[in-house]
N, C-alpha and C positions, 0 to 999 in steps of 0.2 A: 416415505419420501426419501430420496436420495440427498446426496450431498450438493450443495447449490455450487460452491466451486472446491478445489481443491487445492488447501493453501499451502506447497509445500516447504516457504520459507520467508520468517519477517525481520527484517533489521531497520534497524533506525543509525542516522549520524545526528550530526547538528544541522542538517540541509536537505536530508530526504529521507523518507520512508521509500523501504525495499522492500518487495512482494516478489514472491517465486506464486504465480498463480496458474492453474490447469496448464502449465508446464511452458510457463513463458515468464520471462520477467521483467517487473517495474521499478519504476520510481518515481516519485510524487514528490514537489515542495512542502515543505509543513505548509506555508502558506494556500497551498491549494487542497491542503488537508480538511483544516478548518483552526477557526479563528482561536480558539483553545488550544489546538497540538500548538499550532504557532508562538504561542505563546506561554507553552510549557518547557518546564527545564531537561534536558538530555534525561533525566532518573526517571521523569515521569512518563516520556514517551517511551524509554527503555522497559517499561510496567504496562506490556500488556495481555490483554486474553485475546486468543481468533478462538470465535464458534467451531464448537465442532463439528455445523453443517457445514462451514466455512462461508455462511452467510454476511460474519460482520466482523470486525474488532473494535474490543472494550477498551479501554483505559481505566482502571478504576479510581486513580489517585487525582483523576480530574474529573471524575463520570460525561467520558466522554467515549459514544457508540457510535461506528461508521459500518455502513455496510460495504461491502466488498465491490459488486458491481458500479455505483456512484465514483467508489476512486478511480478503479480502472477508467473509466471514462475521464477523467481529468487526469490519467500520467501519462510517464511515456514508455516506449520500449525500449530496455535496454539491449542492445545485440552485444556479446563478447564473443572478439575474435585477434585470439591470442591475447597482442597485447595493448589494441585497443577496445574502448569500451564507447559504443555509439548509443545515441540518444535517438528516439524519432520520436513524434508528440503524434497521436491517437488521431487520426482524424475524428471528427464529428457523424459523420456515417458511416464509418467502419466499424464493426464487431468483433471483439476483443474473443 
């Protein structure tokens, strides 16, 4: 079986997880994360593992597992061009 997606890049601030996924990129509220990352401190969201199907990301210092596809569906996309950075939010029937 092949790689479910392909993650090529994750960061965290105090306000969003960023995902470089199948070669496009996110970003998600903790709050849209789940009620856990929300409520974890910057060390512990900075602590994590992505599958290396790129099926999901771990957290281990909270045990907390999200899969990949679920968040895409609640972030947004971020476009960079130059020197701004735009936001679009996912439609509900569009395919990531």
């Amino acid at each position: 079986m092949g790689k479910m997606h392909d993650v090529g890049s994750v960061r965290v601030d105090n306000a969003f997880l960023y995902l470089t996924v199948d070669g496009r990129s996110y970003r998600i509220s903790w709050d849209n994360c789940s009620s856990r990352l929300a409520k974890a401190t910057l060390r512990q969201r900075k602590r994590l593992e992505v599958s290396p199907s790129g099926y999901g990301i771990h957290w281990p210092e909270i045990d907390e597992d999200l899969a990949i596809t679920p968040l895409l569906q609640r972030a947004e996309i971020v476009v960079t061009d130059e020197q701004w950075v735009v936001s679009q939010p996912i439609s509900a029937g569009a395919s990531a």
